[in-house]
Backbone as CSV, one residue per row, in Angstrom:
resi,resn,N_x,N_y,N_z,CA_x,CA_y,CA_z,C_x,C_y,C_z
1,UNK,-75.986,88.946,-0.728,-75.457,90.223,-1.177,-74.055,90.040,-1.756
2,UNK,-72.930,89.214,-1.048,-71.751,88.661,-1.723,-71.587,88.504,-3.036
3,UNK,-72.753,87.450,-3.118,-72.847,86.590,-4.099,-73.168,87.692,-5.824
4,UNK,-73.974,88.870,-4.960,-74.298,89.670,-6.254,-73.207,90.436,-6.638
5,UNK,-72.515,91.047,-5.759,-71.591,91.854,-5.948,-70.371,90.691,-6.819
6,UNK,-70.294,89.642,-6.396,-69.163,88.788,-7.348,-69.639,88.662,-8.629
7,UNK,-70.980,88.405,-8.542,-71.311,88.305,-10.900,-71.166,89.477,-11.127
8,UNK,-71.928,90.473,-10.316,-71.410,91.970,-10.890,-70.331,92.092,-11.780
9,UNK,-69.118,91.894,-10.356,-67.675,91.630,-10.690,-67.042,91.472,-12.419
10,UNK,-67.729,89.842,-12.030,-67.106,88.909,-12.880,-68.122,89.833,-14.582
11,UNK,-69.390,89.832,-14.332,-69.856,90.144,-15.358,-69.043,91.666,-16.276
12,UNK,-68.727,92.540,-15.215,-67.881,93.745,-15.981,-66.781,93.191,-16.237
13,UNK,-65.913,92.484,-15.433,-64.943,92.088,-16.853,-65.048,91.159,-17.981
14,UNK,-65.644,90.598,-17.960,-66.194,89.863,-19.229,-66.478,90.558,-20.195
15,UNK,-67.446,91.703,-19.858,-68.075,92.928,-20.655,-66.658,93.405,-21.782
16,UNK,-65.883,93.933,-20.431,-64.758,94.751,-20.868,-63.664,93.564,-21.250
17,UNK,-63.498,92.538,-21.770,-62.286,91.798,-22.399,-63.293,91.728,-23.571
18,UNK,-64.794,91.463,-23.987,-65.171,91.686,-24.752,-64.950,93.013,-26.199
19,UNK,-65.403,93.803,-25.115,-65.253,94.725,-26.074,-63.643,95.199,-26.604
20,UNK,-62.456,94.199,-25.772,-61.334,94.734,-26.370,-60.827,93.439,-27.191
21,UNK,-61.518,93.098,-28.161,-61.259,92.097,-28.561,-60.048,92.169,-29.936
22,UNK,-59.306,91.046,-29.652,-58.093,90.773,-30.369,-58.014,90.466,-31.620
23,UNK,-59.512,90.261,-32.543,-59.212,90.091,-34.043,-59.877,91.588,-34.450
24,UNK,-59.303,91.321,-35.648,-59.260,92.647,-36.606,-60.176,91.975,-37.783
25,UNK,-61.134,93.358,-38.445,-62.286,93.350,-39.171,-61.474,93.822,-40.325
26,UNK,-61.602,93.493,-41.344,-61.802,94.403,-42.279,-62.237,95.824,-42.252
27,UNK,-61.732,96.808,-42.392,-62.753,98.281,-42.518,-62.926,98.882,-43.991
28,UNK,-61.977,99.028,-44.926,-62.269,99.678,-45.884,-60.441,99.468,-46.989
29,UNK,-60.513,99.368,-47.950,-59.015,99.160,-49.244,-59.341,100.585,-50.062
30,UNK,-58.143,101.400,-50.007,-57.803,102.227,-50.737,-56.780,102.064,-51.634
31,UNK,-57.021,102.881,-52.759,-55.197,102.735,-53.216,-54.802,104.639,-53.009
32,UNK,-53.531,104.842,-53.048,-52.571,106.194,-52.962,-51.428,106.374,-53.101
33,UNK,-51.246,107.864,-53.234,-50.072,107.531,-53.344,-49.186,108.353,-51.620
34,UNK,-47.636,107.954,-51.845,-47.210,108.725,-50.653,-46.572,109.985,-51.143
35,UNK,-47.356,110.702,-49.850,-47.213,112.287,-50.558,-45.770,112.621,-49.455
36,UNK,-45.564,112.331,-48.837,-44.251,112.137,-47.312,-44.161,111.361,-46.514
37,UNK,-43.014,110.789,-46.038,-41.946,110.232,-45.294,-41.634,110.398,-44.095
38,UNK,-42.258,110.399,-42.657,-42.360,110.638,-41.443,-40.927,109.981,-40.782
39,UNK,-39.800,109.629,-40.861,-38.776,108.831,-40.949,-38.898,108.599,-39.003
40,UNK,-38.897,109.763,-38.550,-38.731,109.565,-36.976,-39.890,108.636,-36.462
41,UNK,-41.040,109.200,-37.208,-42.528,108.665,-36.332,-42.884,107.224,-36.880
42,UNK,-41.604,106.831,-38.297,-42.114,105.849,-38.910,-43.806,105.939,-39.693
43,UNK,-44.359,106.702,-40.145,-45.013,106.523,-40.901,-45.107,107.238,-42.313
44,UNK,-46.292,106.796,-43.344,-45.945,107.365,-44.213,-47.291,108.089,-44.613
45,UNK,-47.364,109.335,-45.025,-48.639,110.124,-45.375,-48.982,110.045,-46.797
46,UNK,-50.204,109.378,-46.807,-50.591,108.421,-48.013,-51.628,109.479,-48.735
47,UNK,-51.931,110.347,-49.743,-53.254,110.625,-50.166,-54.104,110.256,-51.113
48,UNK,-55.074,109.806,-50.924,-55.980,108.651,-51.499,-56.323,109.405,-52.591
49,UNK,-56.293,108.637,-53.827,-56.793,109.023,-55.321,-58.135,107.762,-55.566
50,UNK,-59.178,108.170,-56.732,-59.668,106.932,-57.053,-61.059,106.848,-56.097
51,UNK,-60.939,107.847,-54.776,-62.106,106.747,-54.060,-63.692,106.645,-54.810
52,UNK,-64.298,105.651,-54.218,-65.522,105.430,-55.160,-66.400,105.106,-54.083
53,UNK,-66.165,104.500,-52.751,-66.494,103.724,-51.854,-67.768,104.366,-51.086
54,UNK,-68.512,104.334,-50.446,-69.199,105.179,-49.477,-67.974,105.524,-48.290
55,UNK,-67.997,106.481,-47.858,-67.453,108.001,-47.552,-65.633,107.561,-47.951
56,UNK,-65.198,107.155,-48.803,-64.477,107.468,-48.985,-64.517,108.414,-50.857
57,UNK,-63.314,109.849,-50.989,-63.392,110.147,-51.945,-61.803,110.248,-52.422
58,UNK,-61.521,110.899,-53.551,-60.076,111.355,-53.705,-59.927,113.108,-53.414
59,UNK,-58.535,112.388,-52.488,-57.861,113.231,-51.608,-58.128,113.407,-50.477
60,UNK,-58.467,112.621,-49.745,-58.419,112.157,-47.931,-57.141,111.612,-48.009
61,UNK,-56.399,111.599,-47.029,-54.930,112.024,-46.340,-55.050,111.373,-44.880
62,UNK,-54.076,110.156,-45.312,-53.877,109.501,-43.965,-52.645,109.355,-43.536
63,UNK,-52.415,109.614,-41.785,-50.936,108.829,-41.888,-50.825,107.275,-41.368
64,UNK,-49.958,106.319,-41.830,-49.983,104.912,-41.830,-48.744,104.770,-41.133
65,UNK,-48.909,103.941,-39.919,-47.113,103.429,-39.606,-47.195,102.425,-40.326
66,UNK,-45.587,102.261,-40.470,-44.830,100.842,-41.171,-43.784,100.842,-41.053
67,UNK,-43.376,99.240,-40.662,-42.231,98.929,-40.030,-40.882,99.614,-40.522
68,UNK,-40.779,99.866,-42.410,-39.792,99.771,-42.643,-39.875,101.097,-43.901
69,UNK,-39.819,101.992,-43.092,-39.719,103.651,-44.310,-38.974,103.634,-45.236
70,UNK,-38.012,103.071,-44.726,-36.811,102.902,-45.825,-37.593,102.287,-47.263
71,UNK,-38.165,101.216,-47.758,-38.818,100.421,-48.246,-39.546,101.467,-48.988
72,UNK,-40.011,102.543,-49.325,-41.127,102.904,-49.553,-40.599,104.357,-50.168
73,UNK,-41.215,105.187,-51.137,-40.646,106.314,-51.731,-41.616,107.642,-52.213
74,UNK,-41.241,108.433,-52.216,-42.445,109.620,-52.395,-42.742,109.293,-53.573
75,UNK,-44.268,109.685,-53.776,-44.502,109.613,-55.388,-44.999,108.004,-55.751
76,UNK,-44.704,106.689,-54.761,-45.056,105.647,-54.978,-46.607,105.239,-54.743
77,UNK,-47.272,104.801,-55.810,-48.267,104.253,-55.523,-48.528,102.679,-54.867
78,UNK,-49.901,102.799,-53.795,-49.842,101.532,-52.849,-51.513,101.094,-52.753
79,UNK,-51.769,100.281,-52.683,-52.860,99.762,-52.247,-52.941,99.294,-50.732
80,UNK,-54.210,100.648,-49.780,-53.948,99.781,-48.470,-55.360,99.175,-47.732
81,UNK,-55.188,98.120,-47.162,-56.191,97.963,-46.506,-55.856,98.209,-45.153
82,UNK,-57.176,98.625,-44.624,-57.377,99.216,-43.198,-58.035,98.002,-42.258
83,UNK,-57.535,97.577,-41.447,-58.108,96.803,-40.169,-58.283,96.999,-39.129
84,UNK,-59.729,96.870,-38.335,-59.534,97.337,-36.994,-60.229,96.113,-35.921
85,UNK,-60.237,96.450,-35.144,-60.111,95.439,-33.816,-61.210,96.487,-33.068
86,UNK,-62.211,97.114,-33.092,-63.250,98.076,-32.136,-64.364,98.161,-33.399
87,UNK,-65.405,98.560,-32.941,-66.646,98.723,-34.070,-66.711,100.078,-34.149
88,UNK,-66.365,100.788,-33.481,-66.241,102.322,-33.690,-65.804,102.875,-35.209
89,UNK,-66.443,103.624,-36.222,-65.677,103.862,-37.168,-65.041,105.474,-36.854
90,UNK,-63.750,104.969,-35.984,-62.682,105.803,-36.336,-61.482,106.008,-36.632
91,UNK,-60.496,106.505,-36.527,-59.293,106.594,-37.314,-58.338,106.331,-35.557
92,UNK,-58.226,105.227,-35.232,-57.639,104.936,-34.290,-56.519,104.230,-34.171
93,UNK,-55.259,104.779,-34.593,-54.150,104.095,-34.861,-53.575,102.727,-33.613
94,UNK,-54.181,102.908,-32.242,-53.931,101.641,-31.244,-54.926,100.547,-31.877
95,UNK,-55.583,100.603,-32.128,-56.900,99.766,-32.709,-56.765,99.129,-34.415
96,UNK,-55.821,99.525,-35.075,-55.936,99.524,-36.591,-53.918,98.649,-37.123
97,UNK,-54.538,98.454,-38.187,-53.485,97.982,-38.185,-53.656,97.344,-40.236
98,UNK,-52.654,97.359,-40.804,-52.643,97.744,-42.226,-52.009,97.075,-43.760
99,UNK,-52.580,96.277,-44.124,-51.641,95.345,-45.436,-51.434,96.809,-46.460
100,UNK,-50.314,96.490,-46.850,-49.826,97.560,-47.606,-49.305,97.258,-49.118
101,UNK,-49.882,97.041,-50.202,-48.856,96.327,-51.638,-48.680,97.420,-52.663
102,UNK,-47.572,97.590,-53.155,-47.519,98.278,-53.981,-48.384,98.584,-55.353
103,UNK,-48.925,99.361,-56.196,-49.591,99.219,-57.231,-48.717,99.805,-58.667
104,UNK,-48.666,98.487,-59.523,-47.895,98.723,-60.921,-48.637,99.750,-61.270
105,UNK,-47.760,100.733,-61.703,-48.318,101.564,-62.513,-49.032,101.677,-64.553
């Protein structure tokens, strides 16, 4: 009976370090532009032009942290890709994480 209750054990955390796993997928590249400047929360509210993608269209509205607000200006266009670390497709900012490049106009 020990013995079951220890794989038990051992088997749920295995389960659960699994499913919190530390690399990041690809999810989806938009380009947008920033429509505002979150300066306190550090992020920037991006609204997507252009989409073509399956469920993405133009004018979905995201907000993105990034390290450095300063860097970045209303009205600027960006190309972003979205990464996440869970298979869930949702908008989970602990889970996600974001390459950001500017786009020449």
């Amino acid at each position: 009976m020990k013995n079951k209750i220890t794989i038990s054990i051992i088997l749920l955390i295995s389960l659960f370090f699994a499913g919190c796993s530390g690399d990041y997928q690809e999810g989806f590249t938009f380009t947008g532009t920033v429509e505002e400047i979150l300066v306190e929360e550090e992020m920037l509210v991006i609204k997507e032009y252009g989409g073509v993608d399956e469920g993405r269209r133009e004018g979905n509205v995201y907000e993105i942290p990034v390290d450095n607000v300063e860097s970045y200006k209303v009205g600027q266009k960006l190309e972003i890709t979205a990464f996440s670390n869970i298979d869930a497709d949702i908008w989970d900012l602990d889970h996600m994480k974001f390459d950001i490049k500017p786009v020449e106009n």
